[in-house]
N, C-alpha and C positions, 0 to 999 in steps of 0.2 A: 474566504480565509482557508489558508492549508497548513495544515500539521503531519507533520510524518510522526510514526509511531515505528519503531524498529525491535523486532527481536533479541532477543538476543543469545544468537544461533550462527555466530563469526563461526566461517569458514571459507575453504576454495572456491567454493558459489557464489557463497553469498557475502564474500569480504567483511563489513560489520556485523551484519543481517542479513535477513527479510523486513524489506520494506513494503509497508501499506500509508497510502496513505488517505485521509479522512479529509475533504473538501465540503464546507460550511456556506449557506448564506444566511445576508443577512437579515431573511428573515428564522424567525425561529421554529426549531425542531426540524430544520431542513437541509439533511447531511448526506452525503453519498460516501464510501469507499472506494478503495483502486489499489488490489496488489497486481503488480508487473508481472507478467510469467508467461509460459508456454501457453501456446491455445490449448484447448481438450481434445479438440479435433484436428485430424491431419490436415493440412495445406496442400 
């Protein structure tokens, strides 16, 4: 299961938001995250 959860920080950027989003299975207590974005390190 996936839920997005959005900011709410509408701009030039980020149009509605920043988007994260929280991916579930089904068994429980078992969830990961994932915001989109720039690496931290150079390419």
């Amino acid at each position: 299961m996936a839920t997005l959860v959005r900011a709410d920080n509408a701009g030039p950027m980020t149009l509605d938001g920043t988007n994260t989003w929280v991916l579930r299975t089904p068994a429980p207590r078992d969830a990961w995250s994932w915001t989109p974005g720039p690496t931290t390190t150079p390419i």
